[in-house]
KEKE-3310 file (N, C-alpha, C; in steps of 0.2 Angstrom, whole numbers, plus 5000, padded with zeros to 4 digits):
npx = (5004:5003:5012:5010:5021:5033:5040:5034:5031:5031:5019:5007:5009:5013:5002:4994:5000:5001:4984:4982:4990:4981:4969:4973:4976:4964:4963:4976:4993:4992:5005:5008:5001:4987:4973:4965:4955:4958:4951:4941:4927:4930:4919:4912:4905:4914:4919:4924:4931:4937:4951:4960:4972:4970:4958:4952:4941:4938:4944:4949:4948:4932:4933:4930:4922:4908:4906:4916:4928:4939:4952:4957:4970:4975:4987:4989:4973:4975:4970:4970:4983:4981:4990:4989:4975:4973:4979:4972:4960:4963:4968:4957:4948:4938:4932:4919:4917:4920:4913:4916:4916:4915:4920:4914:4925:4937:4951:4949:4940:4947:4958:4953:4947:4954:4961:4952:4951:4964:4962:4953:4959:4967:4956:4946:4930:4923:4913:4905:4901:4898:4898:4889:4884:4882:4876:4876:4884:4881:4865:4847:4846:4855:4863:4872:4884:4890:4897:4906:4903:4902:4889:4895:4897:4885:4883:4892:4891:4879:4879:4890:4886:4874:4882:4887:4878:4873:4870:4873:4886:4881:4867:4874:4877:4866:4859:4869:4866:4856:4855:4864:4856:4847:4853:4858:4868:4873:4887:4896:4909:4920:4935:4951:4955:4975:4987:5001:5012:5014:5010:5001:4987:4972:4963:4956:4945:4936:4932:4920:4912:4904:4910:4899:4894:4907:4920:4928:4941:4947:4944:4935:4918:4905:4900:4898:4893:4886:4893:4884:4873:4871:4858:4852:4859:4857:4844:4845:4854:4848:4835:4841:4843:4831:4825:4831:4826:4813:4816:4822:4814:4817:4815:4804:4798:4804:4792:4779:4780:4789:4804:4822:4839:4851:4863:4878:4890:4907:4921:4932:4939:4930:4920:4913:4903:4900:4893:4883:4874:4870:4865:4852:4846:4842:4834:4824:4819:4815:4805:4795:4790:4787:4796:4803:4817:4827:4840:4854:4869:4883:4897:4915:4920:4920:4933:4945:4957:4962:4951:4935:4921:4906:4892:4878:4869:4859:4850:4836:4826:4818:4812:4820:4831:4831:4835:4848:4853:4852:4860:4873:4888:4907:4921:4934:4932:4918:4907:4891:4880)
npy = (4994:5011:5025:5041:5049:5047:5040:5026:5021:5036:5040:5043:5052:5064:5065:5072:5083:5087:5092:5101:5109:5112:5117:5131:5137:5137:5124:5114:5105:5092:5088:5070:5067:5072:5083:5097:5110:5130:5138:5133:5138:5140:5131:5124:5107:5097:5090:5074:5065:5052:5041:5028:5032:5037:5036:5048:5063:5060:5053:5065:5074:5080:5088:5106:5121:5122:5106:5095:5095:5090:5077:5060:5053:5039:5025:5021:5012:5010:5010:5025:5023:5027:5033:5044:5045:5052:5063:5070:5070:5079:5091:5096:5097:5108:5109:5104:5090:5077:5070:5055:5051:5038:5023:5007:4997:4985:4988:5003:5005:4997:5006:5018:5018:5013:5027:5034:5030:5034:5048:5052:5050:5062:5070:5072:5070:5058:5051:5037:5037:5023:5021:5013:5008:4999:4989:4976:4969:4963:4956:4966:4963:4962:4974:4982:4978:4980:4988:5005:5013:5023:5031:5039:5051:5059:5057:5063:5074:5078:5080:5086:5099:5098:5099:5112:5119:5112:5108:5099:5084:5072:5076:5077:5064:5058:5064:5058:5044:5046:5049:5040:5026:5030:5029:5021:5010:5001:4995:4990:4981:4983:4982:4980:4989:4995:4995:5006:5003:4993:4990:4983:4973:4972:4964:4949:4947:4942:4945:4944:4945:4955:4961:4960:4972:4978:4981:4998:4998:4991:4977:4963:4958:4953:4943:4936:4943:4943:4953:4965:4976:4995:4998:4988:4983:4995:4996:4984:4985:4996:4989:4982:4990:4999:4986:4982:4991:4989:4976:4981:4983:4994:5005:5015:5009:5013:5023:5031:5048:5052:5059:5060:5059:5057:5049:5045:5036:5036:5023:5027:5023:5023:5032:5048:5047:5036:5036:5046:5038:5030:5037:5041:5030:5025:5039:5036:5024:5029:5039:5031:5025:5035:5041:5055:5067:5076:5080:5078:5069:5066:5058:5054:5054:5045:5035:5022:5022:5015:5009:5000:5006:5008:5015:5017:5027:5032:5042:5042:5057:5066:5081:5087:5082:5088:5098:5098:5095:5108:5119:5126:5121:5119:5111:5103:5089:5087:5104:5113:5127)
npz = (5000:4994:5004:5008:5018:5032:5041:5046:5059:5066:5059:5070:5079:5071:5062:5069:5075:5061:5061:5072:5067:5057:5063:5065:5076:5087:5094:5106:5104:5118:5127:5128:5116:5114:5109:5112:5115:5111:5119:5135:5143:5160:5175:5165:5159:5155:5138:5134:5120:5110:5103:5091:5080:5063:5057:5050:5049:5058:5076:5083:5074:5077:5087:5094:5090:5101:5101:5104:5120:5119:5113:5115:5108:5101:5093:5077:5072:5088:5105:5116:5127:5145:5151:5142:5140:5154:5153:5145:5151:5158:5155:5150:5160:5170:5180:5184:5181:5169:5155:5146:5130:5118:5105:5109:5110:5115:5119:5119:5129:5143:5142:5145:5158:5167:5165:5168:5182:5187:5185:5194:5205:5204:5208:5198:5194:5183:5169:5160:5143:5131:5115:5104:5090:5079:5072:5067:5075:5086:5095:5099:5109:5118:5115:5121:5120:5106:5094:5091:5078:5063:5068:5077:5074:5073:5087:5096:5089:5095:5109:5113:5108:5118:5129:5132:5140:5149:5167:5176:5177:5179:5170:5158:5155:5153:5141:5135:5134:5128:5115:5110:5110:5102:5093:5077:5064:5051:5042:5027:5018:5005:5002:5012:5024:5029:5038:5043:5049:5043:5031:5025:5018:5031:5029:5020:5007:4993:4979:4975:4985:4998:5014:5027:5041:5044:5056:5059:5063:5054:5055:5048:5041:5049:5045:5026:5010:4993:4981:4975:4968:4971:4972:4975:4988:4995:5001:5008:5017:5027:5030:5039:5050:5050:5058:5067:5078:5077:5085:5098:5113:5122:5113:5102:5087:5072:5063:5052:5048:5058:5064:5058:5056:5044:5040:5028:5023:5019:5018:5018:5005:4995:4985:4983:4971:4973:4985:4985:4975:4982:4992:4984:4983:4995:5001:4995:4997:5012:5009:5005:5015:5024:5034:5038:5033:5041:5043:5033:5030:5022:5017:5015:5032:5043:5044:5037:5033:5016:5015:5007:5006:5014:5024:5035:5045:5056:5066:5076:5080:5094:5101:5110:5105:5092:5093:5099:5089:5080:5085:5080:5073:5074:5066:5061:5055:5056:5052:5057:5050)
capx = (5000:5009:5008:5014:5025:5040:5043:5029:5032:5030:5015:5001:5011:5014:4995:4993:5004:4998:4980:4985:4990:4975:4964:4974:4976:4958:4966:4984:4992:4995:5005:5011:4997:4981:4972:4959:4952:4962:4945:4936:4926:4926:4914:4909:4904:4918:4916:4930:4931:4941:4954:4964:4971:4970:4950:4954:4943:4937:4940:4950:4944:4926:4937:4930:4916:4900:4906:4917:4932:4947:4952:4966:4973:4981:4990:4984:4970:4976:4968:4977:4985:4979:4992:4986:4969:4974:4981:4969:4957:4968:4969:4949:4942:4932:4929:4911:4916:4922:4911:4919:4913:4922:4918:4915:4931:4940:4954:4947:4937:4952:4961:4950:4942:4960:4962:4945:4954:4968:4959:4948:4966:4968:4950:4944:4924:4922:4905:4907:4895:4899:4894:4886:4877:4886:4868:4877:4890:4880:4858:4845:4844:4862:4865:4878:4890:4890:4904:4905:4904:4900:4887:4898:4898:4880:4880:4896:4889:4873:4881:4894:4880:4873:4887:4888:4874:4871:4873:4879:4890:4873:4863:4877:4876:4857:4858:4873:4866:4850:4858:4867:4850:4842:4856:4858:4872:4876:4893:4898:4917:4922:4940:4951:4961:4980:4991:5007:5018:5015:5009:4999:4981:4971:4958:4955:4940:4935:4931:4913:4909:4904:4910:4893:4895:4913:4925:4933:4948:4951:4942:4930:4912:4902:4895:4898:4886:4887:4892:4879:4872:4868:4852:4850:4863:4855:4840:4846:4857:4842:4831:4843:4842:4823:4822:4833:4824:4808:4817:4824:4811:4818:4815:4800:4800:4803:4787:4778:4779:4795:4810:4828:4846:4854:4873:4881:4897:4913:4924:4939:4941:4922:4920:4907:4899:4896:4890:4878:4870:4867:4858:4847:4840:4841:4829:4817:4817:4815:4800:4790:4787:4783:4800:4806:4825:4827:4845:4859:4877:4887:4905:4922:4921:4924:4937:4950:4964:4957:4945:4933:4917:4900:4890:4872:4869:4850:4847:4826:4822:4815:4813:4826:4837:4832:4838:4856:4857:4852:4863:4879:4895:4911:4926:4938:4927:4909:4904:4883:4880)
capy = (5000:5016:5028:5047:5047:5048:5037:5024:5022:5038:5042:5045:5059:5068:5068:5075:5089:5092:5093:5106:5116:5114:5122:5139:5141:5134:5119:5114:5098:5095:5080:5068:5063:5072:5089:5099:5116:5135:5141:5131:5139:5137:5130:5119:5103:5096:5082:5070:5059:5048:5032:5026:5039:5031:5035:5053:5066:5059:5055:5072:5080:5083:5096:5111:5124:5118:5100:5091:5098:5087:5071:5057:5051:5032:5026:5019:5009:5009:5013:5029:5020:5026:5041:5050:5047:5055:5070:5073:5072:5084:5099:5098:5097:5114:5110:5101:5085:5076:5064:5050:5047:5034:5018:5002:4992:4983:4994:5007:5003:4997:5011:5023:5015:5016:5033:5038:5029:5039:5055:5052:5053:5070:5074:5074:5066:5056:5047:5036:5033:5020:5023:5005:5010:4993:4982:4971:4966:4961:4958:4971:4961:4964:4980:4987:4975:4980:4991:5009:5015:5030:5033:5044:5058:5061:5057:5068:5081:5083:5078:5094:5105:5099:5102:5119:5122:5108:5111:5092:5078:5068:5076:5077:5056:5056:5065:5053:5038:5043:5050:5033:5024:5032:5029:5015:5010:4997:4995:4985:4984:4978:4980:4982:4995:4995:4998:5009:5002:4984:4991:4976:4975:4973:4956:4948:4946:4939:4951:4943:4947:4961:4959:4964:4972:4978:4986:5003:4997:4987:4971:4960:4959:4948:4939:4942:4944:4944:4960:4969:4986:5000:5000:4979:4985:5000:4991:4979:4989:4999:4985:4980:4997:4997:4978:4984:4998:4984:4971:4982:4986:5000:5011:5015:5008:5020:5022:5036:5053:5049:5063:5056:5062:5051:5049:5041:5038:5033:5021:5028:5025:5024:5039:5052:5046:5029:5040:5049:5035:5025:5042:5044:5024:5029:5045:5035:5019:5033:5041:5025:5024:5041:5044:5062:5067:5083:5083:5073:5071:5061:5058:5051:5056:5039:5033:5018:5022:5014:5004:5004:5002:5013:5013:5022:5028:5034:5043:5045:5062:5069:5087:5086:5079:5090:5106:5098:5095:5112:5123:5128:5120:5119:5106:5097:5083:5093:5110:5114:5134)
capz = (5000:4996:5007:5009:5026:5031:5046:5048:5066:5067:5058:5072:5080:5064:5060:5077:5073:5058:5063:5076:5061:5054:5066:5066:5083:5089:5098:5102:5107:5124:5133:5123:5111:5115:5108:5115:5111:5115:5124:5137:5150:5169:5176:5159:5159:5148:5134:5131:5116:5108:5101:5087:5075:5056:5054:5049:5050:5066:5082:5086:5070:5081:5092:5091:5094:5102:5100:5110:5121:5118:5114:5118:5101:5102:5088:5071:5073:5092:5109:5118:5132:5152:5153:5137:5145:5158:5152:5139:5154:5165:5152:5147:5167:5173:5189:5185:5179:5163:5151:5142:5127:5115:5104:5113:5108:5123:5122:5122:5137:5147:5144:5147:5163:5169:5165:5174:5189:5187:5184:5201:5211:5206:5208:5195:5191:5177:5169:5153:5139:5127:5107:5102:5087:5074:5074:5064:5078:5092:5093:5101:5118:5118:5111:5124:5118:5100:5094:5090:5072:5062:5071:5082:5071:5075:5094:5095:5090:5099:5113:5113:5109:5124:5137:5131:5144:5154:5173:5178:5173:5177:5164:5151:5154:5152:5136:5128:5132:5124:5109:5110:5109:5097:5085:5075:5060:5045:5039:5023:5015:4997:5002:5016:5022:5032:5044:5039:5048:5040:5026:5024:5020:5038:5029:5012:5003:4989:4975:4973:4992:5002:5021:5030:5046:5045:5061:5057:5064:5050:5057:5043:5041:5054:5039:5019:5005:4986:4978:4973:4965:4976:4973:4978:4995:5000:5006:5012:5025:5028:5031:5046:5053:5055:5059:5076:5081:5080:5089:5104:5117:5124:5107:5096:5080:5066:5058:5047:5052:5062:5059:5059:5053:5041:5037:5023:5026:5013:5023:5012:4998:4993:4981:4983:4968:4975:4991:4982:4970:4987:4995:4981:4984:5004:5003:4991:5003:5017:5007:5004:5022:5025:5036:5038:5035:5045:5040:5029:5030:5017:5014:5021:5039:5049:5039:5038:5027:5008:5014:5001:5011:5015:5032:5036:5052:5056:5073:5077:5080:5097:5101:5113:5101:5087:5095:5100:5082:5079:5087:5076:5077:5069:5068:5053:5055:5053:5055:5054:5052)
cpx = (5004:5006:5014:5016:5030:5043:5037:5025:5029:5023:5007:5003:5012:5007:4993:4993:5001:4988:4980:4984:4986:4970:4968:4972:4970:4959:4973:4984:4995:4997:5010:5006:4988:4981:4966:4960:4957:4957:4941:4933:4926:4920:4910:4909:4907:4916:4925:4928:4938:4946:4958:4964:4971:4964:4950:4947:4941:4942:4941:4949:4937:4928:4935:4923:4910:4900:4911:4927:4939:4947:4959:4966:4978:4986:4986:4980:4970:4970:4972:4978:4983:4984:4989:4979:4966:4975:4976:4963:4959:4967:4960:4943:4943:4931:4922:4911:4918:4918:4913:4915:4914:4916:4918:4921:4934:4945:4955:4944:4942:4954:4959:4945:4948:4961:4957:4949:4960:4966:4955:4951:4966:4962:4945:4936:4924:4917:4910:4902:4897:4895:4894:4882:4876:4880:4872:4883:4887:4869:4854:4847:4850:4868:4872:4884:4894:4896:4902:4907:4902:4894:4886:4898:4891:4878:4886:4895:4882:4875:4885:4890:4878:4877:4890:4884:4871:4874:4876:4881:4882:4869:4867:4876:4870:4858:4862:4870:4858:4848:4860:4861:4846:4847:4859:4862:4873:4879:4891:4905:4916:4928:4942:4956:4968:4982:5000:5012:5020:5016:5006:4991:4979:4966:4960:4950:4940:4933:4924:4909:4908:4906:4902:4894:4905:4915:4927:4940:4951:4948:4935:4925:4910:4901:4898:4893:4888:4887:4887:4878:4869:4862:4848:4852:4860:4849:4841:4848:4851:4836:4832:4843:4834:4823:4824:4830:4816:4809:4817:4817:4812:4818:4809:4803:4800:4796:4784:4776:4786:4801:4817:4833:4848:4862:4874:4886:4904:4918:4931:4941:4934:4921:4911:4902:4896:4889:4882:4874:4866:4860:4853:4843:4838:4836:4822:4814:4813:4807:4797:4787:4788:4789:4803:4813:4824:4834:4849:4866:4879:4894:4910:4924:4925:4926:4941:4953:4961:4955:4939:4928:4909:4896:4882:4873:4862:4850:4839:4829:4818:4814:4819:4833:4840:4836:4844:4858:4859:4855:4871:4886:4901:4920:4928:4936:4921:4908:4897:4884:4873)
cpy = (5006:5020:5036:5050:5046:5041:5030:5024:5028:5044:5046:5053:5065:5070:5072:5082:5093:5095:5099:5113:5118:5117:5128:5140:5139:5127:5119:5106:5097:5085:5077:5065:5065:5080:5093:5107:5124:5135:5135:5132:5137:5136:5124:5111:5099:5088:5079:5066:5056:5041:5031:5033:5034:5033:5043:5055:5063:5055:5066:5077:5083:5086:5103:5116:5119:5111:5099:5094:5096:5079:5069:5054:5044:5032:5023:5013:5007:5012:5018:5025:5027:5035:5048:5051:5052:5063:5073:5078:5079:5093:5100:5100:5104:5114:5106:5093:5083:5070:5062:5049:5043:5030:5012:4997:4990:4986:4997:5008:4998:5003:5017:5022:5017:5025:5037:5035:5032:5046:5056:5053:5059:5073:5075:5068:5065:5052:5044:5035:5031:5022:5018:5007:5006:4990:4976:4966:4963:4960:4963:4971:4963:4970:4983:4984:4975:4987:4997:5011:5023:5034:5041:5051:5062:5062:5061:5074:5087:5083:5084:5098:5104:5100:5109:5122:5119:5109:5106:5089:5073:5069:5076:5068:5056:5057:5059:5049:5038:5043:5041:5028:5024:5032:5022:5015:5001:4998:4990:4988:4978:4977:4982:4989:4992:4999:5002:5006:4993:4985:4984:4977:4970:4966:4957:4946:4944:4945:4950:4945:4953:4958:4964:4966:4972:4983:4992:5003:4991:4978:4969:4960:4954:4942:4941:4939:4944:4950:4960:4975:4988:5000:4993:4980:4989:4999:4987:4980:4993:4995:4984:4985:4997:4990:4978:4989:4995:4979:4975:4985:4991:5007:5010:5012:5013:5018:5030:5042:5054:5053:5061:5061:5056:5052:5045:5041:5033:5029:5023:5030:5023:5031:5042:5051:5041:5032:5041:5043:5031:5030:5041:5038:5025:5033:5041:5031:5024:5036:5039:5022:5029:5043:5051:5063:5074:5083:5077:5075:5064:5064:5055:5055:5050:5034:5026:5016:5020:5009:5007:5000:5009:5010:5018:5022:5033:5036:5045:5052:5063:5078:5089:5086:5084:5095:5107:5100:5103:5116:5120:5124:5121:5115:5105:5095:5086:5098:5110:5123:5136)
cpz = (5000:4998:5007:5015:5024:5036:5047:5054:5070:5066:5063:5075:5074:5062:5063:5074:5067:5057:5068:5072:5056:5055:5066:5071:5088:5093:5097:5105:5115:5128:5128:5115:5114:5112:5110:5114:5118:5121:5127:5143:5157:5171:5169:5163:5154:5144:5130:5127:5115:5104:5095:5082:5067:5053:5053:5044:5058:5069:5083:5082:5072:5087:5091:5093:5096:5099:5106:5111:5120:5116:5114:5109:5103:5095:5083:5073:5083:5099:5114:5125:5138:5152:5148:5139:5148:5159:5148:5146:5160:5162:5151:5155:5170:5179:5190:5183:5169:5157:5147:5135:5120:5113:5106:5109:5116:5125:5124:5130:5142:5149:5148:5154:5169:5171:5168:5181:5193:5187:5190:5206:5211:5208:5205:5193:5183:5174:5160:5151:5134:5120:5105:5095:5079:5077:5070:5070:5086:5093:5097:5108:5122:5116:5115:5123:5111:5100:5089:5082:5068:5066:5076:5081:5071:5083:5098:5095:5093:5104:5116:5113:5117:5130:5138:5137:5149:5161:5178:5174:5172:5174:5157:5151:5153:5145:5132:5130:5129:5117:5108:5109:5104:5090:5082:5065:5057:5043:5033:5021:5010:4995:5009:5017:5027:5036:5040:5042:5047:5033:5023:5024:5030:5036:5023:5012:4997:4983:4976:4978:4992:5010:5024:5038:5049:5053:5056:5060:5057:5050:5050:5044:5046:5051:5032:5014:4999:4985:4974:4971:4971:4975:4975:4986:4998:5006:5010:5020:5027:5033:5039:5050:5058:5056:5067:5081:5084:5084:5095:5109:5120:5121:5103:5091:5074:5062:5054:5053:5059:5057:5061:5054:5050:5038:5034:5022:5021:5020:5021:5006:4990:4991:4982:4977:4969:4980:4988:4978:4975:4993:4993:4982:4993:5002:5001:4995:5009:5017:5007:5009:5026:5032:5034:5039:5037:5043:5037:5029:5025:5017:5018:5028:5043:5043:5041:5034:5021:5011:5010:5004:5011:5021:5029:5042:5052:5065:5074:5083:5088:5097:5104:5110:5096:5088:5099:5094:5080:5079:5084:5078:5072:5071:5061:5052:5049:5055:5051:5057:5055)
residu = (UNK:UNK:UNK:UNK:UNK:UNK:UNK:UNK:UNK:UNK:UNK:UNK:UNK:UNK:UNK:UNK:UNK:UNK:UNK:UNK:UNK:UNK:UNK:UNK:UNK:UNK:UNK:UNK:UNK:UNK:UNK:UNK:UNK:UNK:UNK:UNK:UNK:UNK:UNK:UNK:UNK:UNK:UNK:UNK:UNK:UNK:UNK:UNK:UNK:UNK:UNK:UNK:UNK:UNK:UNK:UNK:UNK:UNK:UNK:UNK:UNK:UNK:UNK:UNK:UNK:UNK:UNK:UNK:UNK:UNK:UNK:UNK:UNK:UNK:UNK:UNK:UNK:UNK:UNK:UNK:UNK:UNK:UNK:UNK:UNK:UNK:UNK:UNK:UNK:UNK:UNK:UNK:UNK:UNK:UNK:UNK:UNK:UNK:UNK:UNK:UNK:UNK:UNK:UNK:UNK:UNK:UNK:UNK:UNK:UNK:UNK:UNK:UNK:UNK:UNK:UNK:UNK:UNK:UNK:UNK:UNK:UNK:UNK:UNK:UNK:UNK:UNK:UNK:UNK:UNK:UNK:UNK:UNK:UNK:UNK:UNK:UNK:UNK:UNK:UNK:UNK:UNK:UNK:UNK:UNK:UNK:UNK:UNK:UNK:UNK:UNK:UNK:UNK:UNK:UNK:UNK:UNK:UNK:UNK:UNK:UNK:UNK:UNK:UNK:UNK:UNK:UNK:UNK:UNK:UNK:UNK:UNK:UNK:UNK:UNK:UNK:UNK:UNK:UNK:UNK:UNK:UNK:UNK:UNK:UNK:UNK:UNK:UNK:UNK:UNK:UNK:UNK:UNK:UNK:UNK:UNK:UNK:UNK:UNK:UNK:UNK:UNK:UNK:UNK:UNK:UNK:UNK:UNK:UNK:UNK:UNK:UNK:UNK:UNK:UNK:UNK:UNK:UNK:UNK:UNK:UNK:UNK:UNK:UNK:UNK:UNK:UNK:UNK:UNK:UNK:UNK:UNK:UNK:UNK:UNK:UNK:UNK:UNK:UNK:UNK:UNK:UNK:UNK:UNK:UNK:UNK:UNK:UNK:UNK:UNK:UNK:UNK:UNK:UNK:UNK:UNK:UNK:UNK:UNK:UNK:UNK:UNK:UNK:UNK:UNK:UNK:UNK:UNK:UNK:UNK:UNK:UNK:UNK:UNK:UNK:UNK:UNK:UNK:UNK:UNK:UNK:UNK:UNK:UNK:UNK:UNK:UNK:UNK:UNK:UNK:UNK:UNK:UNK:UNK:UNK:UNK:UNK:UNK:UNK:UNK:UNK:UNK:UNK:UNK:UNK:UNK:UNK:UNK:UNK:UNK:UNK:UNK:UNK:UNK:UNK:UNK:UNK:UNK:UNK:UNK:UNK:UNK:UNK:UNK:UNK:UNK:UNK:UNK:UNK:UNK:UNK:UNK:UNK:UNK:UNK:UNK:UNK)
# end
């Protein structure tokens, strides 16, 4: 896989860096491996995210206004180890408390379990909410075992809007776990992607396959399926969308009349035209059962180097909900005006 680097080894630091340079002054990096915003009020209810660097623009590309305050950066596809946690946690805390919010992988959630236990010597309160929103990696009954995927880019960002004015740590965790709840994602991959310092693809697939239900870490489909056309596939992920929203008890089902957010997400090296050809059967599907899209995002956010793959992610619509989304943000990742 050719890649444009200098050092392999040293590639997640160097993104780092140059992500730094990309905000203009609006974050810097602090520690050894963490970035968090110039301005964050005293007294705030800060918002930690976080995890492997590789998936480029997110995790710490969602840094930024009226989103989330800092995050810790591991290495490519890695979990940031306990001390970067720690510091990331040290420079973002206010005085009110720190919300974790990250996607469930086990290293992650080691580390970052750690680095709350670590953070609670100095002082400092910590609450986590896991981003579970990969229906293909785990069933309803057991939803909090399923693994964080694009979805993030939605529960992210209302979630930041919300701790812009929330006055405890205990309601910023109400709202993400309900954000978390209400959001629900389908992967697929038709290649993988690599690690740089192998430089080696991360799976192999068959050309005729799709992996359904892939990891952003590089990891395979749960299951795989005949390649398809976008307009045989769109459904299909869709299908499993609402079929989990029917299965789990603890959520309405989507039905008509019901406003949602929808993301379409390039794993890589999935071109915006695939992107686009696969919306235009989304909204239709979407239309046919009298679903309302209140807003759309499309394109390469949650990334995995050229993996060449496509996800949805659908969050249902409260009021609540709608009026995180609403208010303004602005990040490398995603800014809404």
């Amino acid at each position: 896989m050719k890649k444009l680097i200098n050092d392999p080894l040293k590639v997640a630091d160097e993104l780092i860096d140059g992500l730094v340079e990309a905000y203009d002054g609006d974050c810097v990096k602090v520690g050894t491996r963490s970035i968090i915003k110039t301005e964050i009020p005293e007294g705030k209810v800060a918002l930690l995210i976080g995890g492997g660097s590789g998936h480029e623009p997110i995790y710490h590309g969602l840094v930024g206004t009226n989103i989330a305050d800092g995050a810790a950066c591991g290495d490519i596809f890695a979990a940031p180890p306990p001390d970067i946690v720690l510091e990331a946690t040290s420079a973002v805390s206010r005085g009110k408390g720190v919300l974790y919010l990250y996607g469930n992988y086990a290293g992650d959630v080691m580390n970052f379990d750690i680095g709350a236990e670590l953070s609670s010597e100095e002082g400092i309160e910590v609450k986590t909410v896991l981003i579970t929103d990969d229906v293909c990696s785990a069933p309803a009954k057991s939803k909090d075992q399923r693994r964080g995927i694009a979805g993030l880019v939605l529960i992210v960002k209302m979630v930041g809007a919300a701790s812009q004015s929330v006055e405890s740590l205990d309601e910023l965790e109400r709202i993400a776990k309900l954000t978390v709840l209400q959001t629900r994602s389908v992967g697929v991959s038709m290649s993988p992607g690599s690690i740089p310092a192998t430089g080696k693809p991360t799976f192999e697939i068959d050309e005729a396959l799709i992996g359904l239900g892939m990891g952003i870490h590089g990891e395979p489909g749960v299951s795989e399926i005949p390649m398809t056309t976008a307009d045989d596939l769109t459904p299909q992920m869709l299908d499993l969308i609402f079929k989990d929203f029917a299965d789990d008890s603890d959520v309405d089902e989507l039905k008509e009349g019901d406003e949602i957010l929808l993301f379409v997400n390039s794993l890589g090296a999935t071109t915006m035209m695939e992107c686009l050809i696969c919306l235009r059967k989304a909204k239709e599907y979407l239309n046919e059962r009298g679903i309302l899209v209140y807003d759309t995002i499309v394109g390469p956010l949650v990334t995995c180097q050229e993996m060449t793959g496509i996800s949805f992610s659908v969050t249902k619509l409260n009021d609540e909900l709608k009026g995180y989304w609403d208010l303004p943000c602005e990040s490398l990742c995603y800014t809404k005006l």
